[in-house]
PLY file of the C-alpha trace (Angstrom):
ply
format ascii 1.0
element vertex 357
property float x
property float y
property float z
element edge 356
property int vertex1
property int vertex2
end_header
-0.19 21.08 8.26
3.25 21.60 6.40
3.28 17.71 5.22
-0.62 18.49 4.06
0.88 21.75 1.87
3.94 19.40 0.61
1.59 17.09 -0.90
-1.18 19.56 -2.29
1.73 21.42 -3.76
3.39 19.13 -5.65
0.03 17.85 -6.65
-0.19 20.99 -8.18
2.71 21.12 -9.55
1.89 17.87 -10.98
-1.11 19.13 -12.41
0.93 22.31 -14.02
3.33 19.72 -15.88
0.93 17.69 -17.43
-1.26 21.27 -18.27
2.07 22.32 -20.15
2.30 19.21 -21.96
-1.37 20.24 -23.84
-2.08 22.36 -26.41
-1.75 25.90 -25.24
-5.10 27.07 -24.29
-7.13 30.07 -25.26
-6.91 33.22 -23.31
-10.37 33.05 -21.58
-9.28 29.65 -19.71
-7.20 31.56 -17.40
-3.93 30.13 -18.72
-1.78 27.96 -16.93
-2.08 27.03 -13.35
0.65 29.07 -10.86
3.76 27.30 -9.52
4.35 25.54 -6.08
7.25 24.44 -5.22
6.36 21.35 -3.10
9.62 20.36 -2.25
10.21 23.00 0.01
6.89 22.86 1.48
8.09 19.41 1.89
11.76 20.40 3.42
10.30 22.74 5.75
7.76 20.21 7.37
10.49 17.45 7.68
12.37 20.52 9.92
9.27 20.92 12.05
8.74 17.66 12.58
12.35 17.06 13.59
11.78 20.10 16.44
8.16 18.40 17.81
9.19 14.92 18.33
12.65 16.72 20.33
10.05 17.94 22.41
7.27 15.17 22.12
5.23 14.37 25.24
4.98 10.26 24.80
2.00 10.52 27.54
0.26 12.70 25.52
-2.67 11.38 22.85
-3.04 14.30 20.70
0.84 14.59 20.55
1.26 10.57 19.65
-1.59 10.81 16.79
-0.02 13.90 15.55
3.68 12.06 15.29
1.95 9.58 13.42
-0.63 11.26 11.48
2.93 13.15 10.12
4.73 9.98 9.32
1.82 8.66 7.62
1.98 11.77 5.19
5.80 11.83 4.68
5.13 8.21 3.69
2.66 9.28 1.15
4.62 12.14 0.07
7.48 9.63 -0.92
4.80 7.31 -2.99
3.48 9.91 -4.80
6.51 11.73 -5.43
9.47 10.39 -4.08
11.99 9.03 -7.04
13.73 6.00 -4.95
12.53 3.40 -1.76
15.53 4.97 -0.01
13.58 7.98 1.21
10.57 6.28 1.96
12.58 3.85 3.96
14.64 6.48 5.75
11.08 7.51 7.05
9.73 3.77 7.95
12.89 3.26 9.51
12.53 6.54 11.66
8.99 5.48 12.45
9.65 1.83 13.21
12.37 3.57 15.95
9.71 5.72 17.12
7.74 3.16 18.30
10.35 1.37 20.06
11.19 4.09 22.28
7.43 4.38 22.55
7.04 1.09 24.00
10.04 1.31 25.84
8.10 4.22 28.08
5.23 2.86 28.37
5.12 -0.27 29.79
1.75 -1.65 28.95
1.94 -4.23 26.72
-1.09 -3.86 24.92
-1.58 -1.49 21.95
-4.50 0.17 23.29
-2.72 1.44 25.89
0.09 2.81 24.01
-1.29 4.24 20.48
-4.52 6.34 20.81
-6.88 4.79 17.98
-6.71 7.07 15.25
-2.94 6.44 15.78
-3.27 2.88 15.13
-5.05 3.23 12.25
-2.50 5.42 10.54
-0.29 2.81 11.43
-2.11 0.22 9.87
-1.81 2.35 6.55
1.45 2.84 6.18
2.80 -0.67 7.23
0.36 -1.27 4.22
2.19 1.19 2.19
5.78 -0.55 3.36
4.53 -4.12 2.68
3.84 -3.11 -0.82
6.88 -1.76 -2.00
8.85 -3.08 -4.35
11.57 -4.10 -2.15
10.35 -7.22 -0.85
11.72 -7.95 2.60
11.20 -3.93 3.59
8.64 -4.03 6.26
9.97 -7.00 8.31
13.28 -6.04 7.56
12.99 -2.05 9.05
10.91 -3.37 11.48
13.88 -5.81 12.82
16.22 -3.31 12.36
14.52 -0.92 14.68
14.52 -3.93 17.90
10.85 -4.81 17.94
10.38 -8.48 19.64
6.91 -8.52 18.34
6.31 -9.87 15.17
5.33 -7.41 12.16
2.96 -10.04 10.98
1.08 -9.91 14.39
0.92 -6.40 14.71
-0.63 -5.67 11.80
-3.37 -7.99 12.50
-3.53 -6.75 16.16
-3.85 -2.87 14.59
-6.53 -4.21 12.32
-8.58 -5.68 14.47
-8.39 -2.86 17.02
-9.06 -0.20 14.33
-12.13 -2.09 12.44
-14.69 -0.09 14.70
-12.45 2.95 14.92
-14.83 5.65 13.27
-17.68 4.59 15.53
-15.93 4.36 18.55
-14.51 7.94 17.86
-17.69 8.79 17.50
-20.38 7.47 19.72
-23.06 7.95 20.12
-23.06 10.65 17.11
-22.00 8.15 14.90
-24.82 8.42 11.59
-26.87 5.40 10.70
-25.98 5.55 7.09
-22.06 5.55 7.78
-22.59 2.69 10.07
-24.05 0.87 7.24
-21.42 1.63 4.83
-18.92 0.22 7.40
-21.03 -3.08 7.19
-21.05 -2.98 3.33
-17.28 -3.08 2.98
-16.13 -4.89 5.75
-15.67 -8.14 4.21
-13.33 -6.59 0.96
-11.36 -5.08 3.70
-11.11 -8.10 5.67
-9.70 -9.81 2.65
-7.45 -7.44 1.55
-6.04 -7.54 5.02
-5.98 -11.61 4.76
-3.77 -11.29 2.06
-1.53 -9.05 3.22
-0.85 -10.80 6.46
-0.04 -13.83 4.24
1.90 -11.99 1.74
3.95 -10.60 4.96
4.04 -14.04 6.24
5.99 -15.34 2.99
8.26 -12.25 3.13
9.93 -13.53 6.42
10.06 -17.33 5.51
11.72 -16.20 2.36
14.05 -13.67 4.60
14.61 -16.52 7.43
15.19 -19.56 5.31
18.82 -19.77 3.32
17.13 -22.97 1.41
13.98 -20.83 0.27
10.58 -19.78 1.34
9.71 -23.53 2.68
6.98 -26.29 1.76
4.74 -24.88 -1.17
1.75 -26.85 -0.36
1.42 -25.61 2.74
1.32 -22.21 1.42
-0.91 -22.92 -1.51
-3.16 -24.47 1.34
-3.34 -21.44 3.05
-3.75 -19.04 0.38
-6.69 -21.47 -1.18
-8.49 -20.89 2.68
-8.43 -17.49 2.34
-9.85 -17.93 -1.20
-12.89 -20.15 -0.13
-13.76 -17.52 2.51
-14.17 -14.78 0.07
-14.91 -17.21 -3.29
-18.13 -14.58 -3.44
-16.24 -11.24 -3.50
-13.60 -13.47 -6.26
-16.91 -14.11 -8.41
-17.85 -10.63 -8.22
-14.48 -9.59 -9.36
-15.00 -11.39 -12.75
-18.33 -9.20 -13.51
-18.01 -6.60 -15.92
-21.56 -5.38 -14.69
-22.06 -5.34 -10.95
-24.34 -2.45 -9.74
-22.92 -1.75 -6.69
-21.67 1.76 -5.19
-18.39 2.80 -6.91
-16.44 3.00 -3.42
-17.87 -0.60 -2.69
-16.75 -2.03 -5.75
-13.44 -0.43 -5.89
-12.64 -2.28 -1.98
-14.07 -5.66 -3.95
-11.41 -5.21 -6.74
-8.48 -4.19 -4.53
-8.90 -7.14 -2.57
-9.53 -9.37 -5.86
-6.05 -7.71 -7.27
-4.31 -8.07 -4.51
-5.18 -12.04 -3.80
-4.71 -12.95 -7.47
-1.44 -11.01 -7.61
-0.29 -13.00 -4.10
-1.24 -16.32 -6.08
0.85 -15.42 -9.24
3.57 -14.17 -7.07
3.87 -17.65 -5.18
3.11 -19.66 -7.45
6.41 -18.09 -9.70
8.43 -18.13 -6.75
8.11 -21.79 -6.52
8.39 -22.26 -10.28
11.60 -20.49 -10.13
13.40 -22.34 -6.80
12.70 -25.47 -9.10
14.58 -24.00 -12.02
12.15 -25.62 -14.54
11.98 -24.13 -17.42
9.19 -26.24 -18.53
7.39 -25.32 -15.23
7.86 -21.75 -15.89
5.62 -22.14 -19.21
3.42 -24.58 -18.45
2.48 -24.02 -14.77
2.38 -20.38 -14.48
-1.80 -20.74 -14.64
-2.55 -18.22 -17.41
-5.86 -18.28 -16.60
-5.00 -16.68 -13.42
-2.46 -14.23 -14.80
-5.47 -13.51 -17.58
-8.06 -12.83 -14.50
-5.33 -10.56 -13.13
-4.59 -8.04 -15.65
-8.41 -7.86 -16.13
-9.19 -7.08 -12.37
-6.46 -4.67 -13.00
-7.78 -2.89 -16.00
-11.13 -2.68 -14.17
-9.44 -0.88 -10.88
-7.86 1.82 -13.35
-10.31 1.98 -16.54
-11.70 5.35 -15.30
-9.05 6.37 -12.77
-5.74 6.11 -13.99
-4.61 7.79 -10.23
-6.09 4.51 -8.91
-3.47 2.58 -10.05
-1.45 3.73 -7.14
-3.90 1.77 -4.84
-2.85 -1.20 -6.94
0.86 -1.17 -6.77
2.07 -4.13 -6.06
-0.15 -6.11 -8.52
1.36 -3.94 -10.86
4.48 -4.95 -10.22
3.95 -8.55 -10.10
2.25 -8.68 -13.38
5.10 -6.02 -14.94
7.81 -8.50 -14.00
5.65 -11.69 -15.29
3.57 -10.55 -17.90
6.19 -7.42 -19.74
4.16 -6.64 -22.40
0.67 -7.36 -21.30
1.81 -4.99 -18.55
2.86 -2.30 -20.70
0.02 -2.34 -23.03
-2.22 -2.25 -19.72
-0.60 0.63 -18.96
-0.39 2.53 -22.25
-2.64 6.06 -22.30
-2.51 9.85 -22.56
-0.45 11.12 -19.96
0.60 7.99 -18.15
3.87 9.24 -17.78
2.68 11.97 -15.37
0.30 9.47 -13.51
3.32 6.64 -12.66
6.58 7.85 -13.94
7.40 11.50 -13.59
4.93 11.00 -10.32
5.38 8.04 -7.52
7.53 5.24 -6.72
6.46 3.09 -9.94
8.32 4.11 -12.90
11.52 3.83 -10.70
10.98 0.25 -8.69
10.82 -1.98 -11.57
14.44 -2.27 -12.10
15.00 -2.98 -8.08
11.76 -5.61 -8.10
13.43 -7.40 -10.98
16.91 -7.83 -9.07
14.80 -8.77 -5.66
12.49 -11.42 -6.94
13.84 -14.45 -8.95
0 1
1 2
2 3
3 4
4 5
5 6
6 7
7 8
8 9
9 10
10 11
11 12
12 13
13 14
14 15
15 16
16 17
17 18
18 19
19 20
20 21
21 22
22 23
23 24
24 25
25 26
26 27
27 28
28 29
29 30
30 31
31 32
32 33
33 34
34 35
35 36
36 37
37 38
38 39
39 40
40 41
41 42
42 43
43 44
44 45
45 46
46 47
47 48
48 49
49 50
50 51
51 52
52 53
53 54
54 55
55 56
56 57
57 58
58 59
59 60
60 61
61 62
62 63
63 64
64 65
65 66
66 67
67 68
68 69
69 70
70 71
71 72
72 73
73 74
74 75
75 76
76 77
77 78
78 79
79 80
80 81
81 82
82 83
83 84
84 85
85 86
86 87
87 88
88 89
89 90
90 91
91 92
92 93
93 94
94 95
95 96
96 97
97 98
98 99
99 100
100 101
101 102
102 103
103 104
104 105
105 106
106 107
107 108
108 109
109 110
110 111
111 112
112 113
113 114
114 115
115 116
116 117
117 118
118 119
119 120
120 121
121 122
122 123
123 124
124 125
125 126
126 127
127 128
128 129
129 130
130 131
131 132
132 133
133 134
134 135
135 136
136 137
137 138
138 139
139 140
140 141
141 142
142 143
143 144
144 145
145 146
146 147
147 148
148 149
149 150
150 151
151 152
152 153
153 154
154 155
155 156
156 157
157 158
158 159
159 160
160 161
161 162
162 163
163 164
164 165
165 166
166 167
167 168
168 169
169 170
170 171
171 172
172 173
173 174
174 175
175 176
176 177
177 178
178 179
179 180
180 181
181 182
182 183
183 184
184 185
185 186
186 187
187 188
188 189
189 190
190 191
191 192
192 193
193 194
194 195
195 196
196 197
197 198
198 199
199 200
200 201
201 202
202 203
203 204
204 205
205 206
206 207
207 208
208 209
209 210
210 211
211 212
212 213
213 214
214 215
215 216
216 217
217 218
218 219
219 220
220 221
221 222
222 223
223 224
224 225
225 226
226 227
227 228
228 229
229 230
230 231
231 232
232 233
233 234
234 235
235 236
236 237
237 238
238 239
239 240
240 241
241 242
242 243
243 244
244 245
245 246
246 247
247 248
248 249
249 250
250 251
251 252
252 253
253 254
254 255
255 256
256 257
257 258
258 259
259 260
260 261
261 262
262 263
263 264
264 265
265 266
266 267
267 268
268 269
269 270
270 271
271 272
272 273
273 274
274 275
275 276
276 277
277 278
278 279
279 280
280 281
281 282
282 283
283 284
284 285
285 286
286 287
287 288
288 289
289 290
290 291
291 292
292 293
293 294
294 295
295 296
296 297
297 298
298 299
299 300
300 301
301 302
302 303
303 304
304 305
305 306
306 307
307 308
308 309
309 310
310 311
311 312
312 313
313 314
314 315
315 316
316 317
317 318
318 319
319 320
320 321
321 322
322 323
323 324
324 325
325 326
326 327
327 328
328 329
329 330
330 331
331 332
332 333
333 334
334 335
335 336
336 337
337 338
338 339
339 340
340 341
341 342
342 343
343 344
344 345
345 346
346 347
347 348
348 349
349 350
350 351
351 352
352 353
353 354
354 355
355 356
């Protein structure tokens, strides 16, 4: 509950800021909106937490999903708020540990048995969260550091495969009909998202592993070209301007669209560049694909600039690729208080440039 008031709060105080930065208005609006100081809301919760998990029963269900459900939140606190990766990391890092002394007590080697489902599925989120940080070698990096044998890579597919009926097993028999179908309805977008990722996680390590470079770049373009046969139908509906389809549906269409156009740019660069052609850098950087990018992109956050958050690591990519089309993408009111003052963004682009050639 503390972690929940954290973020609210400096929500609001989010809100406040960009209310000041208006014209002042009349009396009868109720003036401006009351102060919260989210930070130590924020403080607080961290010193809770720090007292459970001394006394944390690892046998317990409700205690494990409430360890997690918390370090799912400070996570989000840090992307919405935080000002560099090193807090966000500092929590990862404590979370990755968690788990290790986790499965050192239980010895079950299956994740069923040792993360109640809800607790998998937050999880799943924020190793989504990690992976898209600027920083590129974050997740498998923490994830090393903390002494896990298991791959990251097959984890995350392990927790996503275990979690895609999670509602409806939570909830059976009660589950409703009409949610049931909605699970149906965005299934495949999720599945691809999660596709890419795995990939994109995939080329992390072989970039982390091998001194010489991220390996053969066929063999990657082979396997990022399968994943984009599989889900050439969600690609095509990502280049409609006019698909009548429920908002929530479409928005899972174009994350996935972002996210695998973003994953081509950002291997098809990293090749470019380990050839130090400067001749391939202009003439093989596929500006039809970096053209279908920043449009998928404008599409995601044309109504809701707050989306953009959901679209981070595209961002990136195209901000260190494509400057100015990046900048002009995203020029509006109040920007500032959507990905500068607020979240990771503003402050990651410096770090992303140094990381990625």
């Amino acid at each position: 509950m503390g972690m929940i008031l954290a973020i609210s709060a400096s929500e609001l105080e989010t809100m406040r800021r960009a209310q000041q930065l208006k014209p002042r208005p009349p009396a009868r609006d109720g003036g401006a909106l009351p102060r919260h100081d989210g930070v130590a809301y924020y403080r607080r919760a961290l010193e809770d937490f720090g007292a459970m998990l001394r006394g944390l029963d690892y046998r317990s269900a409700q205690c494990l999903n409430e360890a997690l459900a918390t370090f799912f939140l400070m996570v989000v606190y840090e992307q919405q708020f935080g000002r560099h990766t090193s807090g966000m990391e500092a929590h990862l890092r404590g979370l990755y540990a968690f788990l290790a002394t986790l499965f050192a007590t239980k010895g079950d080697s299956s994740w069923a048995a040792r993360v109640p489902l809800l607790g998998q599925q937050l999880l799943l989120f924020t190793m989504y969260i990690n992976l898209n940080l600027s920083v590129p070698d974050s997740l498998p990096r923490l994830w090393r550091e903390a002494g896990h044998k298991t791959s990251c890579v097959a984890v995350m597919d392990q927790l996503f495969h275990n979690t895609r009926d999670a509602l409806r097993n939570m909830w059976t028999p009660g589950y409703p009909t009409e949610e049931l179908v909605d699970d149906i309805s965005v299934s495949r977008p999720l599945q691809f998202y999660h596709e890419c990722c795995v990939l994109k996680t995939k080329l992390l390590l072989a970039q982390h592993d091998q001194s010489a470079g991220a390996g053969d770049e066929a063999a990657w373009q082979r396997e990022l070209d399968q994943i984009g046969r599989r889900f050439q139908d969600l690609l095509a509906v990502g280049r409609r301007p006019d698909v009548d389809m429920r908002e929530h549906e479409l928005q899972a269409i174009q994350f996935a669209v972002a996210e695998y156009r973003s994953l081509a740019v950002y291997t098809h660069r990293l090749f470019c560049s380990s050839r130090r052609s400067h001749s391939c850098r202009d003439t093989c950087c596929r500006r039809e694909l970096l053209a279908e990018t920043l449009t998928t992109l404008r599409r995601v956050i044309r109504d809701d600039r707050e989306m953009a958050v959901r679209v981070q690591w595209p961002l990136l990519v195209l901000r260190r690729y494509m400057e100015s089309e990046a900048h002009q993408l995203l020029r509006g009111e109040n920007i500032d208080q959507v990905l500068g003052s607020r979240g990771l963004f503003h402050h990651l682009g410096p770090l992303w440039d140094s990381r990625v050639a």
